[in-house]
C-alpha positions as CSV (number, residue, x, y, z in Angstrom):
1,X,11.1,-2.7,1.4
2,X,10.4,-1.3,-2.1
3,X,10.0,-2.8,-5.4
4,X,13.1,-1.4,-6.4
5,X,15.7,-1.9,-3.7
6,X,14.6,-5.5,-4.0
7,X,15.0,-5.6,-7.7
8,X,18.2,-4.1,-6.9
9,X,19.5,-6.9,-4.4
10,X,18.6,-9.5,-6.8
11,X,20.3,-8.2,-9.6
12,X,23.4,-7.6,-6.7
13,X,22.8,-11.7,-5.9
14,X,22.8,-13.0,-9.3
15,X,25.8,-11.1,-10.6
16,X,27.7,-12.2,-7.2
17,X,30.3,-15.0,-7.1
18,X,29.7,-18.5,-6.9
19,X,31.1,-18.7,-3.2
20,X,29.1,-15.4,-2.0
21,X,25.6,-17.3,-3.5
22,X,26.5,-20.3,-1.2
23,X,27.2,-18.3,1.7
24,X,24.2,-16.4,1.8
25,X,21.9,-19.6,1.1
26,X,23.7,-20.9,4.2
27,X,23.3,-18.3,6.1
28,X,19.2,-18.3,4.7
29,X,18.9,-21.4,5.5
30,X,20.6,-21.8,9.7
31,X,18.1,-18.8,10.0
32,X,14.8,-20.1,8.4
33,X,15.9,-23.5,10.2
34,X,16.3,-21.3,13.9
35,X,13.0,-19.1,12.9
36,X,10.7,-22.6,12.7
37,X,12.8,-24.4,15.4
38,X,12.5,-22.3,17.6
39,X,8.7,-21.8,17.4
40,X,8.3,-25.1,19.0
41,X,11.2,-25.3,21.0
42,X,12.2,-21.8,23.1
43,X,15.2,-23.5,24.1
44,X,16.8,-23.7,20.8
45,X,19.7,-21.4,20.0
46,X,21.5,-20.0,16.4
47,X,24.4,-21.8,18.0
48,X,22.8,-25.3,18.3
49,X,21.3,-25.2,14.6
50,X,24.9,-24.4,13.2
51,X,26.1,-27.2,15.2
52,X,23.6,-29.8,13.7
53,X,24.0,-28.2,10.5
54,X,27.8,-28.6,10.3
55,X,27.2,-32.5,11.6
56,X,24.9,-32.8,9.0
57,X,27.6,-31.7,6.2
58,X,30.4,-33.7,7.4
59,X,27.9,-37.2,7.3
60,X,27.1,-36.2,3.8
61,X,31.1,-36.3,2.8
């Protein structure tokens, strides 16, 4: 990816809505969760880390 189209998608993120920054850190995070899970555990789906995730979010409340 160049310099520019990801100077370009940073300016795109910051001038983005409040709700559209949370989504994509969301969205970062289940998959940077998955990518390292899933290193040490095959078994490990997209599906399972979105399950704990969501768990996790309604303990917090």
């Amino acid at each position: 990816m160049s310099e520019r189209k990801i100077i370009q998608i940073l300016k795109q993120y910051q001038e983005s809505s409040i709700k559209k920054r949370g989504d994509y850190l969301r969205t970062f995070e289940e998959k940077m969760i998955y990518r390292t899970t899933k290193t040490e555990n095959p078994q490990t789906t997209l599906k399972l880390v979105r399950k704990i995730l969501n768990k996790k979010a309604e303990l917090a409340t």
